[in-house]
Structures are given as structure tokens and as C-alpha cells.
N, C-alpha and C positions, 0 to 999 in steps of 0.2 A: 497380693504383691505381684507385678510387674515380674515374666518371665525376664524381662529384659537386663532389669534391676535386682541383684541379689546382694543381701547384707551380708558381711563377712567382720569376722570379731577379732579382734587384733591383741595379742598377747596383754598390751595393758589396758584393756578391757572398752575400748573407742571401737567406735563404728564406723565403717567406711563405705560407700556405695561401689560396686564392682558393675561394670556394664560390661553385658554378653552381647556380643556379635549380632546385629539381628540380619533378616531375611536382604534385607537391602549390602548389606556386605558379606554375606556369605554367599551370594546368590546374584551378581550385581544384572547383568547381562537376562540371568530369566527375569529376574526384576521390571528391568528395564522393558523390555519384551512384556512384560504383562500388562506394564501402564501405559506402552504407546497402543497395544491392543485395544484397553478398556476406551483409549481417548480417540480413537481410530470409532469405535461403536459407540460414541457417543456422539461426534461430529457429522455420523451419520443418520442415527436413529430420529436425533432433533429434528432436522429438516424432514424426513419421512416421516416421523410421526403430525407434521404439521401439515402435510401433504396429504396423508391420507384423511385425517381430519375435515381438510379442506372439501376435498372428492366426498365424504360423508355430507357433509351440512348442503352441496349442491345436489346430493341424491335425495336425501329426506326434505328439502325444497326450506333449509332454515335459512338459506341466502338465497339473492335469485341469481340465476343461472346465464340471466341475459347480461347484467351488470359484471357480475362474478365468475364468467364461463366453468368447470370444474378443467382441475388440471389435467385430466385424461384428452379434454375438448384441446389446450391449449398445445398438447405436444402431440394431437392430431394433425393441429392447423400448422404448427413450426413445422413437421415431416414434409409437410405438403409441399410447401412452401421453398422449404431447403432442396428437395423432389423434384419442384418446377423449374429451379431458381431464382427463383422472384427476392429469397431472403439473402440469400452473398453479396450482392450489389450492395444494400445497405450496409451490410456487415462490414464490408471490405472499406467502403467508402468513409467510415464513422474510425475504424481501422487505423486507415494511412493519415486520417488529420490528428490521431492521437499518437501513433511512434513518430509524425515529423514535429509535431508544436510539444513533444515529451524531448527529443533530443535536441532541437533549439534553446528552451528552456534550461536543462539541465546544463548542458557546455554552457553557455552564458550566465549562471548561476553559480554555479561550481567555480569561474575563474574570477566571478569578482568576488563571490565569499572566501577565497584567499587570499584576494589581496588587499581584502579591507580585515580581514583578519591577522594578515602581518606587518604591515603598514598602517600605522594608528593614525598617520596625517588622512588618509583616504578614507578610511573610514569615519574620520570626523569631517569630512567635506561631506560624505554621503552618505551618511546612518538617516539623519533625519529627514531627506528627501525621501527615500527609500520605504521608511518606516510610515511615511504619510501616504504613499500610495500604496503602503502592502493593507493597510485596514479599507483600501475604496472598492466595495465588491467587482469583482474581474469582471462579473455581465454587463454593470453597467458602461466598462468598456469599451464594448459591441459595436458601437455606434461609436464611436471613434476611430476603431481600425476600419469599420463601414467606410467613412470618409474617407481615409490614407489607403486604403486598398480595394475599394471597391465591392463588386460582390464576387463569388465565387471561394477560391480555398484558403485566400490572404487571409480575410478574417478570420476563419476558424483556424487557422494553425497560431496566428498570433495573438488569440485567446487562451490557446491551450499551452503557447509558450509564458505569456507574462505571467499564468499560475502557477506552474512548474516554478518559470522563475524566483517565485521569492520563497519557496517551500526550499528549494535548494540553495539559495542563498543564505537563509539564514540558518538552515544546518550546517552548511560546511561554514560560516563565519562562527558562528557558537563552536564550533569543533575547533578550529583554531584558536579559535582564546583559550578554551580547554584543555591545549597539552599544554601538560607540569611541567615547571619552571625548570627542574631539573632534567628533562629532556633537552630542551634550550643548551642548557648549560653545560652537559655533558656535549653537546655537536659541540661548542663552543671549543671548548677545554682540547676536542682533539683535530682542532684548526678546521672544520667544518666549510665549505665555502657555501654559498647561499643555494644553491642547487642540490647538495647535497645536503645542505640542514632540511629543504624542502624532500628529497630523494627517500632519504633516511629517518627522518623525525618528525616534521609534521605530515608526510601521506600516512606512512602507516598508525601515527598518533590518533590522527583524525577520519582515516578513511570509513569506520564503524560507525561512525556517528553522521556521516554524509550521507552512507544507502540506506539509514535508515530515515531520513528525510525525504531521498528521493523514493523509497517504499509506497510513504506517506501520498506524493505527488502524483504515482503512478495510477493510485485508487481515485483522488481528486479532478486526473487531467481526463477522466472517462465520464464524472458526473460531469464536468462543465464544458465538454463538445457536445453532450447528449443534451443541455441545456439551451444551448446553442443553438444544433440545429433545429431544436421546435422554432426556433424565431427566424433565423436568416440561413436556411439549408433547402436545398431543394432532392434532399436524398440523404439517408446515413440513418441510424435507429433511431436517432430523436424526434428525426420529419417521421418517421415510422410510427414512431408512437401518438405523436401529437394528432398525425393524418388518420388514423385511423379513428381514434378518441371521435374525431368532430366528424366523422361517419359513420360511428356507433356500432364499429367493429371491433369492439371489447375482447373478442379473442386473438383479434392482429395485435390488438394492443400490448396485450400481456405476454404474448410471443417475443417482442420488442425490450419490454422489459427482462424475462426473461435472459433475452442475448445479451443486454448491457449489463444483467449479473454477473450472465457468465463471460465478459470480455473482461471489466475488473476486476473479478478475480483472480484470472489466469495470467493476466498481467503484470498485478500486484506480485503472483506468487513466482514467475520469471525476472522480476526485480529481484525478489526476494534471496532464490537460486544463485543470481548473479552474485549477486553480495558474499554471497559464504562463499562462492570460490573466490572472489577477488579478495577475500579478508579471512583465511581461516585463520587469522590469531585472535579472532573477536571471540569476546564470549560466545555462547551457544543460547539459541532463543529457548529459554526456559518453560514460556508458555505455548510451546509445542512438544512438551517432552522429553527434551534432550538432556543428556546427563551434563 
């Protein structure tokens, strides 16, 4: 039997289930404390255990080393690199085309997904324009803004915004259809004006469900400059990676990559920051551990 669960006999002779307190409510905080611990050593073990792995198979020579450099070689040559300077130019360059074509994007995403969110005429003038460019892959774009802007930063920001663009657009439009009719209702009831039904009911109805879109867009707006600049860049991680590939510097390479891990990552997870203080009435991300 279930320490949790103890049967208990009831004068006219029924049975009844009694549930005892367990470790999670009598303890909630050490609890809690144990399991961001255990998920804390997990999220790191994973990646170190595939790492050292990695450094194994290029020592006992079960990969080659020329193709595969081992990772001790790879954050040899990134130190060096970072050391010389040679690697921040890219960095920075790959950088500024992703926080300017992420904030273009999202302002202009954000303000038409609420107005075709509360406005059903607008949105029916322009759902299925919208919806037929959001399935046309953005790279093949490229060459479009090529045209309208030439070469240089026009095209890479206004790739990185029309992506952003529709990831934000249709969060924050799906968010506004999604506040309950009785939030409506009640701004109504206490003579609401449209600024304040927007002020009071739909930002913070819908604002949880907009960062988490633009979440989404933050990790996406780093693959598709990095995509980018292999093709029409003359600098930024991507011309990094590509340039080095077709020189068969396989550990420039992977330095490269490497750094556009760790850009959208840390990007992702400064959206992510952002959102909880702009929304601490949202739920809490569960699959991080939070109570």
C-alpha cells in the first residue's frame, strides 16, 4: 500500500481513501530546489556528455579529424580568433542585421495583428493575401529585396523583418480572437472606450500569447540571416561559414557555427526574460521547472 494512501474504516463499515501530505506539500520550496537542481544537471550533462564523446571518437580516429576537427581544436581556433579579432566583426555584423530586421518586423507585425484581430472588415480584406505569402519560403525573397534595395544591409534586414513579420502577426491576430467574449463584455458593461477596452482587456488578455510568438521569431530571425549571408553577404557568420567550407577550413567552420548557437540562444532566452517581466500575470513556463 501507498505510504501516500491509507484506508480508514468508517463506523458503518465503508471504506474511504485518506491522502497524506506528500514531500511536494510538506516541503514545497526544498522540492522545488531539487527538481530545478536535477533539470539544471541534466541540461548540462546532455550537451557534455555528447562533447566528450565527440573529443573521444576524434582521438581513437573513429571520425576523421580533418572533416570533424575534435572540439578542444574548435575552441582553440574560436579563442584565437576572438584573441586576434578577426571573429567580432562577423559577430557583430550578423548581430545588428538581426536586432534591426527583429524590431522592424515585430512593430509591424504586432500592429497589424491587432487590427485585423479587432477589426473583422480588415482582416477579411487581408487574411488571404497575407496567408498566401506567409507559406512562400522568405529566402526565396532574396532576390526580390535584391532588386528593391540593392546590395548591402537593405536586403538582409528586410528578410529578417518579413520573417519575424508573419510569426508575429499571426500570434498577436490568433491572440486577439482569443480573448473571452466575456472580457469584451465586461470593458463593455463598464462604458469602456476603445483605448481602454484595448489598454485593459485586450493587451494584457493577449500579450502571453504575442511573446510567445515572438520567442518563436527570435530563434528563426538568426537561422534565416545566417542563411542569407552564405548567399548575398560579404561578412556576418554565415559568409563565415560558407567561406571557410569552400576553403576547407572545417574548424573555422564549426567555430561559425558554434557562435550562431550560441547567438540564438541567448537571444531566444532575452526574449524570453523580456516577456515574464512585461507579463508576470502569465502562467509560468512549466517546462522549465517553475512551480
Amino acid at each position: 500500500m501507498s505510504t501516500a494512501v491509507k484506508r480508514a474504516r468508517q463506523e458503518d463499515g465503508g471504506a474511504v481513501l485518506v491522502r497524506k501530505p506528500g514531500p511536494q506539500e510538506l516541503h514545497p520550496v526544498r522540492t522545488h530546489r531539487r527538481r530545478r537542481a536535477l533539470e539544471l544537471a541534466l541540461a548540462v550533462a546532455v550537451p557534455l556528455l555528447l562533447v566528450l564523446l565527440w573529443q573521444l571518437a576524434t582521438a581513437q580516429s573513429w571520425i576523421d579529424d580533418r572533416v570533424y576537427p575534435a572540439p578542444s581544436t574548435i575552441l582553440a581556433d574560436g579563442w584565437d580568433r576572438a584573441a586576434e579579432g578577426e571573429l567580432w566583426p562577423d559577430v557583430w555584423a550578423t548581430l545588428k542585421r538581426v536586432l534591426g530586421g527583429y524590431a522592424i518586423g515585430t512593430v509591424t507585425g504586432y500592429a497589424l495583428g491587432l487590427l485585423m484581430g479587432a477589426l473583422s472588415l480588415v482582416r477579411a480584406a487581408l487574411e488571404p493575401l497575407l496567408d498566401a505569402l506567409y507559406v512562400v519560403p522568405k529566402l526565396a525573397l532574396l532576390p526580390v529585396f535584391l532588386n528593391m534595395f540593392g546590395l548591402g544591409e537593405g536586403p538582409q534586414l528586410a528578410l529578417v523583418a518579413a520573417t519575424v513579420f508573419f510569426f508575429v502577426w499571426i500570434s498577436t491576430m490568433a491572440a486577439v480572437l482569443a480573448v473571452p467574449a466575456g472580457h469584451r463584455d465586461a470593458g463593455q458593461v463598464f462604458g469602456a472606450s476603445p483605448w481602454q477596452m484595448f489598454r485593459h482587456v485586450l493587451l494584457p488578455a493577449s500579450l502571453p500569447a504575442v511573446l510567445v510568438g515572438a520567442r518563436i521569431a527570435a530563434g528563426v530571425a538568426v537561422l534565416v540571416i545566417v542563411a542569407s549571408e552564405q548567399i548575398a553577404a560579404a561578412d556576418g557568420l554565415g559568409h563565415l561559414i560558407f567561406d571557410s567550407r569552400a576553403l576547407f577550413q572545417n574548424d573555422v567552420m564549426f567555430v561559425g557555427i558554434v557562435c550562431v548557437a550560441v547567438l540564438g540562444v541567448v537571444f531566444s532566452e532575452v526574449v524570453r526574460i523580456a516577456g515574464r517581466l512585461l507579463t508576470p500575470w502569465a502562467p509560468r513556463d512549466r517546462g522549465r521547472g517553475q512551480s
